[in-house]
N, C-alpha and C positions, 0 to 999 in steps of 0.2 A: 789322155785325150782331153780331158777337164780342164787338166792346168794348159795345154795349147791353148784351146777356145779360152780360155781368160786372159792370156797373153793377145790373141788375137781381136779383142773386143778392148784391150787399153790400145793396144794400138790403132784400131779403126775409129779412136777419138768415143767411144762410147760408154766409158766408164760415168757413172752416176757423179754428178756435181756433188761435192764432199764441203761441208765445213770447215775452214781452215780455224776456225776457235768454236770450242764447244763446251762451256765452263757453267757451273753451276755452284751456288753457296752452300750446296748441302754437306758438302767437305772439310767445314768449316763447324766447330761448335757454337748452338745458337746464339751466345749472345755476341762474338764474334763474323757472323758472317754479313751483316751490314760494310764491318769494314774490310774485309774481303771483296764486297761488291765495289765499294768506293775507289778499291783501290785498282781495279778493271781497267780503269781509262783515267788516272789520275795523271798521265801526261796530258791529256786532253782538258781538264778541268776537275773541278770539285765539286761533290753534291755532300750539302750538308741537310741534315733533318734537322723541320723547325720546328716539332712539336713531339709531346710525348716519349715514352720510354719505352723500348721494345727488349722483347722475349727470346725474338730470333728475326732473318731476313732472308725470306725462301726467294733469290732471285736465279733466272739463265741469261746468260748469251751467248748467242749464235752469229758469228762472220762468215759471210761469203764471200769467196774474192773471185770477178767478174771483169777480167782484164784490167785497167788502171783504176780500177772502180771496187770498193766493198760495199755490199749491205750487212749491217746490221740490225739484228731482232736482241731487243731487251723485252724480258719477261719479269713482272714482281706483283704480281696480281695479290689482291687481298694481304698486301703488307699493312696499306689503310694511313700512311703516312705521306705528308706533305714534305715536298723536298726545294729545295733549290740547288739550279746548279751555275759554278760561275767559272767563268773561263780561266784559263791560267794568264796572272802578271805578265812573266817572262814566257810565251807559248814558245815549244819545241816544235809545231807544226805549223804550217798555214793553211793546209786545206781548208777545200770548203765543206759544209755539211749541212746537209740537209734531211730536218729530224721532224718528226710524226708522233704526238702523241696518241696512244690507245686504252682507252677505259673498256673496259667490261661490263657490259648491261646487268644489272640482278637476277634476270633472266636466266642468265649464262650464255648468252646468245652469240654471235660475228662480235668480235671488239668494233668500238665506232672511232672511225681518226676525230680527231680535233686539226686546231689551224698549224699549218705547214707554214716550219721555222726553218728561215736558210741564215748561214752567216757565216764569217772567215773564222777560222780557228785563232787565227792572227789579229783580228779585233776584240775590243773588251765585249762582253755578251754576259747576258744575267735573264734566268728565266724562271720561276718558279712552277710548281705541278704538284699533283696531288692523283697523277693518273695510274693505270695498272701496266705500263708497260710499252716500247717506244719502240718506232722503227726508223733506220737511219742509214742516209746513202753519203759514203766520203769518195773525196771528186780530189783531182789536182789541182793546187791553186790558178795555173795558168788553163784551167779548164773556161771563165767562165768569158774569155775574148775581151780580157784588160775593163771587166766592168766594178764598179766602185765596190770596197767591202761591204755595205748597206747595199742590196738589190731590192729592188723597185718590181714585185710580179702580179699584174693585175689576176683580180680573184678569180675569175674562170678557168685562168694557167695554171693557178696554185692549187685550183680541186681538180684539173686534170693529172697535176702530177701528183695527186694526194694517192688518186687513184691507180695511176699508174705502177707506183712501187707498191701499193698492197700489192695488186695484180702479179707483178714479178716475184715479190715474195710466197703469196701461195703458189707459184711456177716450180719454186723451186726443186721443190722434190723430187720432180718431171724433168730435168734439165740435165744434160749431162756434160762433163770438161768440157768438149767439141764446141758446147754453145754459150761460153762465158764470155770470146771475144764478141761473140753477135750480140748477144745480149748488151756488151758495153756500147755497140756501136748502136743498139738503138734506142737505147737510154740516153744517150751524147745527144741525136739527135731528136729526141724528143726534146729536149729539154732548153735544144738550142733555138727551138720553134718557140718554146714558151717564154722563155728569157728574151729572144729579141726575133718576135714576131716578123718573116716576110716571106713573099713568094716562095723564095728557095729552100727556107729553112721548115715550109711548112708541107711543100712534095717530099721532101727528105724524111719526115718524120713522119708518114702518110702510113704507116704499119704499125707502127705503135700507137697512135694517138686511133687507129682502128681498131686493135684491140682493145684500145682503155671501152670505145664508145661500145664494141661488142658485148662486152663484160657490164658494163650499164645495162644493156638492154635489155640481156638477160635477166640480170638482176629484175629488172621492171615485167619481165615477162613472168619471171616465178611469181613475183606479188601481184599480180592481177590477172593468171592464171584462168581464175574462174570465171572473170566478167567477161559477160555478151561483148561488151564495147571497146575488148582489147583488139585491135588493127592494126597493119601497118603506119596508118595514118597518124594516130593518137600518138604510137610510140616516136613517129617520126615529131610530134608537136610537142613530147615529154623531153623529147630526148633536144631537140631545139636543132636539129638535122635535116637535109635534105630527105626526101624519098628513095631518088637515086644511090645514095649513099650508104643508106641503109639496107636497100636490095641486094648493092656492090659487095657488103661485108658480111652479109647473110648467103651468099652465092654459092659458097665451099656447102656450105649445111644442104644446098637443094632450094634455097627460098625461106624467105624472114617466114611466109604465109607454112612454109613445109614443118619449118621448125615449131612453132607455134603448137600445128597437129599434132608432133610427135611428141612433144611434152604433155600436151594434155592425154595423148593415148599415154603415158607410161603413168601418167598419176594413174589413170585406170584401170592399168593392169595393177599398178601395186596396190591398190585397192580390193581389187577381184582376190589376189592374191594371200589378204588379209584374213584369215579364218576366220575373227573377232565380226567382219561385217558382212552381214546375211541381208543387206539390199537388194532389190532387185537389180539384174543388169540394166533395165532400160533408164532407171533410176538412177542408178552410178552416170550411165555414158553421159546422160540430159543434164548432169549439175557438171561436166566438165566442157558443155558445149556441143556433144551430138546429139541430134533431139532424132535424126531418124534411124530409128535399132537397126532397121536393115545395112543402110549403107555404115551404119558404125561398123558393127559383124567385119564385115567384106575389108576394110579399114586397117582395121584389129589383125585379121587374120593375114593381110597382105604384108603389115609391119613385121607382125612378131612368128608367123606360123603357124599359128594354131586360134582358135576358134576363142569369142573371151568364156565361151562354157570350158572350154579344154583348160581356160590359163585357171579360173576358180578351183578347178579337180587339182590340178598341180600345186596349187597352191594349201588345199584341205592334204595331200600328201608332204606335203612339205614343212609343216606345222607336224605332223605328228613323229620325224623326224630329231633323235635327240642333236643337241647342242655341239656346237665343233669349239675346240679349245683353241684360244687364241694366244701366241709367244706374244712375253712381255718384251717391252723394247726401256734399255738404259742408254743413258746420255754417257759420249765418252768425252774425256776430257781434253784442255787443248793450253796451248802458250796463252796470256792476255793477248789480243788483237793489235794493241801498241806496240810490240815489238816486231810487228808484221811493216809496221808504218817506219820504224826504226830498218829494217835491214834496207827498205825501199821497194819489199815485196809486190805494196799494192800500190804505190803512187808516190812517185819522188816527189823533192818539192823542188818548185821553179826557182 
């Protein structure tokens, strides 16, 4: 009956979106796996090191393939080496691509992108970096509607779609086969809003460039969470947005004003729920924004079910509860991505 339902769940298009290359230098003896890495996309270009001597080269990549479209994630955090990379003389490709530097805060925090580098694989290109790690979408050459190798994309398109492919990238994991041609078709179209802004190109992309603004918003809504003076209003003056617009893509949640509540109630259940903090409750709810205990109470208990005295008792039970063990997860391995571009897997060339 198990292997039915698994047959029936590839075929209803719902199998998990899989990595078509999932490779790592750990396979490689340290002082060897620098060129191991090098050698990943060495149809694509060369990345040479300009500085210092190294010990070893902990790097991953990860391809998705996304109908005529791949993304790629490069991983080399804390290698600490400055690189360049230059395109090949003779290129075997000419896609286009479009690549995302990502550093690593000290922190250990979200990596932060840098400025969004587009260019033909078919053009000469030289770029140097010193970052922890890249994200990168390859396009067909005749994707970009006969526009020059050097494009021309004013700065607010270029941190839309900065944003944008984080956004799909953390998706991924969520995604499955079924929605890789959707996904290409609204990346196509977003991007054909951004590259050659008009009317029609910019209703066409109206789903995606609402998700990028959602994912902002939120964003803005975690970080200022606790202020009195987070509103509709403001976020709609942050975000440099209509009103209406912002109501429109907040609608599915119940309302931007619903959403707002329901985050600041869950900080404060998982607060209540912290044994470590013996606050008073009127105190917890009043630094997230309800200043009156009663209609907090009624609030609390209408969201989650139970009372915030019920959720602190479950939460003092819950703490005294030992640990659950977590499976480790290994990376499995895969072809280089190149030769994905070679049989014509992800994208012929024009």
């Amino acid at each position: 009956m198990q292997h039915d339902s698994n047959i029936a769940a590839r075929n209803d298009g719902q199998v998990p979106l899989k990595c078509v290359v999932n490779i790592d230098t750990s396979v490689a003896p340290p002082a060897e796996q620098f060129d191991l890495y090098r050698s990943w996309n060495s149809s694509l270009g060369d990345v040479t090191l300009l500085r210092g001597k190294f010990s070893s080269f902990m790097a991953r990549q990860q391809v998705w393939q996304l109908g005529s479209l791949a993304l790629m994630s490069l991983d080399y955090r804390g290698t600490g080496y400055r690189r360049r990379w230059n395109s090949k003389k003779d290129p075997v490709f000419d896609h286009w691509i479009l690549s995302i530097p990502l550093t690593v805060p000290e922190n250990g925090g979200p990596s932060l992108p840098g400025k969004l580098h587009w260019h033909c694989l078919a053009a000469p290109y030289e770029a140097e970096g010193e970052d922890d790690g890249a994200l990168a979408l390859l396009l067909p050459r005749d994707f970009a509607f006969s526009q020059p190798l050097d494009l021309s994309i004013r700065p607010e398109m270029a941190a839309l779609i900065v944003d944008y492919i984080q956004l799909l990238h953390r998706s991924l994991p969520n995604r499955t086969e079924r929605d890789a041609e959707h996904i290409a078709v609204a990346t196509t179209t977003l991007l054909a809003a951004c590259l050659a802004p008009s009317r029609d190109h910019l209703v066409e992309a109206d789903g995606p460039i609402n998700g990028v603004i959602m994912a902002r918003a939120k964003t803005l809504i975690a970080s200022q969470l606790a202020k009195r003076d987070l509103s509709p209003e403001k976020l709609c003056r942050d975000l440099n947005i209509s009103r209406s617009r912002l109501y429109r893509i907040f609608e599915p949640s119940g309302g931007i004003s619903n959403y707002i509540r329901r985050q600041r109630l869950l900080r404060t259940r998982d607060i209540l729920c912290d044994d470590k903090d013996r606050r008073s409750i009127s105190l917890i709810a009043e630094e997230w924004g309800f200043m009156d205990p009663s209609t907090y109470s009624r609030t609390f208990r209408r969201e989650f079910g139970m009372t915030p005295n019920e959720a602190r008792e479950a939460g003092r039970l819950q703490a005294n509860r030992p640990p659950r063990l977590s499976a480790a997860h290994f990376a499995e391995g895969g072809p280089p991505w190149t030769s994905l571009l070679e049989s014509g897997d992800i994208a012929s060339r024009s």
